[in-house]
BALOBA-1460 file (C-alpha; in Angstrom, 3 decimals):
// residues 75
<rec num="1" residu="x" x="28.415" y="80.917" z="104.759"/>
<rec num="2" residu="x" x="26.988" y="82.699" z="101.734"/>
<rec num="3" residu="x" x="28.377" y="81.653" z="98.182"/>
<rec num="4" residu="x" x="28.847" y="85.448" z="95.956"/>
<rec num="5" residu="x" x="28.207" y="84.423" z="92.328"/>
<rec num="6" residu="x" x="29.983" y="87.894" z="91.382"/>
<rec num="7" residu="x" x="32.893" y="86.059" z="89.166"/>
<rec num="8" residu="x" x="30.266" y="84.472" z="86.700"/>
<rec num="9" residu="x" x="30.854" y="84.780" z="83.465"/>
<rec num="10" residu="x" x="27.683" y="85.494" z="80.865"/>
<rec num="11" residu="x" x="26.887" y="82.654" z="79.006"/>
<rec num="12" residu="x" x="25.182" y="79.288" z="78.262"/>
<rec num="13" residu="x" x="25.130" y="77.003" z="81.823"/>
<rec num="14" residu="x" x="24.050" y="73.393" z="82.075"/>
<rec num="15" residu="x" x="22.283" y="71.457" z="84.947"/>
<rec num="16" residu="x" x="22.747" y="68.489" z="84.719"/>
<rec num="17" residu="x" x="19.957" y="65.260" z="85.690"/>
<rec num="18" residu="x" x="16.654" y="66.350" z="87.315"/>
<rec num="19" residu="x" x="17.719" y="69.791" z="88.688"/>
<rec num="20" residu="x" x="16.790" y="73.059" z="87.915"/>
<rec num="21" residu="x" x="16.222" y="76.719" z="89.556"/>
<rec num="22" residu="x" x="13.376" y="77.420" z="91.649"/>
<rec num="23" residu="x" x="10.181" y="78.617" z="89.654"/>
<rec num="24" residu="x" x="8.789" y="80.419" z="93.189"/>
<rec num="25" residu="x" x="10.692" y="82.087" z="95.022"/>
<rec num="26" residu="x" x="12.834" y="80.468" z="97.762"/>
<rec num="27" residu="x" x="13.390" y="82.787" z="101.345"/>
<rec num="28" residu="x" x="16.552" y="84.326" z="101.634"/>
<rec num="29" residu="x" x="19.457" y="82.112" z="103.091"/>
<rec num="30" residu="x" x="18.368" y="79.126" z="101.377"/>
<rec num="31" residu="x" x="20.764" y="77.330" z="99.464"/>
<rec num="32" residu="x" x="23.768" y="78.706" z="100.648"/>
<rec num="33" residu="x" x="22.689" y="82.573" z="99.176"/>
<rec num="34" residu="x" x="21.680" y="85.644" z="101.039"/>
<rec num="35" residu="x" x="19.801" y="86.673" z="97.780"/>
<rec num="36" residu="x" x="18.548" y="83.711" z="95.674"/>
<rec num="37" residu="x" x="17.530" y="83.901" z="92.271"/>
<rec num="38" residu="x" x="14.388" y="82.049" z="90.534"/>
<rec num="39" residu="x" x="12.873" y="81.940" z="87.516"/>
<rec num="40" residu="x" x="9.306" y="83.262" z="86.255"/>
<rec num="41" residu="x" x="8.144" y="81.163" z="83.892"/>
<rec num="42" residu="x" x="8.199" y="77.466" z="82.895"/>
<rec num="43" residu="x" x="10.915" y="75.453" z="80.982"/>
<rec num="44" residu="x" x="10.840" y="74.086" z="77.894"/>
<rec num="45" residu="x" x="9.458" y="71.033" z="77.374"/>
<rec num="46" residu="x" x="10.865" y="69.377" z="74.198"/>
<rec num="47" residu="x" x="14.523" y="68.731" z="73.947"/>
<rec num="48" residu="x" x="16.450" y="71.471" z="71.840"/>
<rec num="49" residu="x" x="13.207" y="74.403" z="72.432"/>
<rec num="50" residu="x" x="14.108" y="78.148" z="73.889"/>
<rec num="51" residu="x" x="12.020" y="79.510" z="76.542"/>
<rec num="52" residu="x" x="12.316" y="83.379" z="77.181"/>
<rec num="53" residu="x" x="12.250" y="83.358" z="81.318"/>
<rec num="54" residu="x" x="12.413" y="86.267" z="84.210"/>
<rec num="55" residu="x" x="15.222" y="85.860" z="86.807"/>
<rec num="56" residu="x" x="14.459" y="87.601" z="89.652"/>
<rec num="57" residu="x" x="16.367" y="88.256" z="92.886"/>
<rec num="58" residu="x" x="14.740" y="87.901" z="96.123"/>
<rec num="59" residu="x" x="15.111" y="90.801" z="97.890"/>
<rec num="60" residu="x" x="13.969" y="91.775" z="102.165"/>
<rec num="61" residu="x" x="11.263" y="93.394" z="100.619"/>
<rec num="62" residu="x" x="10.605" y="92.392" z="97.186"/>
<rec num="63" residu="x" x="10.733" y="88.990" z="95.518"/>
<rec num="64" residu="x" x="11.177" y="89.969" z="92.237"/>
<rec num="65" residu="x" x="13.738" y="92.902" z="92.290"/>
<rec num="66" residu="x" x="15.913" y="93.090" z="90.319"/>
<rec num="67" residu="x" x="15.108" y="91.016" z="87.604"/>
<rec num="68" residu="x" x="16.723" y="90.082" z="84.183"/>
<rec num="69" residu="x" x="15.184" y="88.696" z="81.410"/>
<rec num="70" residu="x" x="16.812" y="85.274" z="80.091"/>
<rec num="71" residu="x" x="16.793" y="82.502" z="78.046"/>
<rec num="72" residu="x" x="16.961" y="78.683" z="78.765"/>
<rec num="73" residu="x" x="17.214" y="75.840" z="76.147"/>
<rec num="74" residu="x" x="16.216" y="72.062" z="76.885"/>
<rec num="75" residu="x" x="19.351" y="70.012" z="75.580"/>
């Protein structure tokens, strides 16, 4: 069963331990999603740095479209 993300809120979101989002793109399905989002880019590396990131949707077609550009924080 697919998980809808729809009722997210905007705003600051913490993982927690050694987890992140996918920096490729995962296939469709994966995870629970139909369309799975992943970040271009790399993380920051020091504790309390900014990175400006792309999240893109996987798509049938496309792996990057949509996209949204984002930013993550190392805390």
């Amino acid at each position: 069963i697919a998980q809808c993300d729809r009722s997210i809120v905007e705003g600051w979101y913490r993982f927690q331990g050694d987890r992140n989002s996918p920096t490729t793109a995962p296939v469709p399905g994966q995870c629970g999603t139909d369309a799975p989002i992943w970040f271009q880019g790399s993380y920051p590396d020091t504790d309390g740095d900014t990175a400006t990131l792309t999240a893109c949707k996987v798509g049938f077609f496309e792996n990057c479209d949509p996209s949204w550009t984002i930013d993550v924080k190392n805390c």
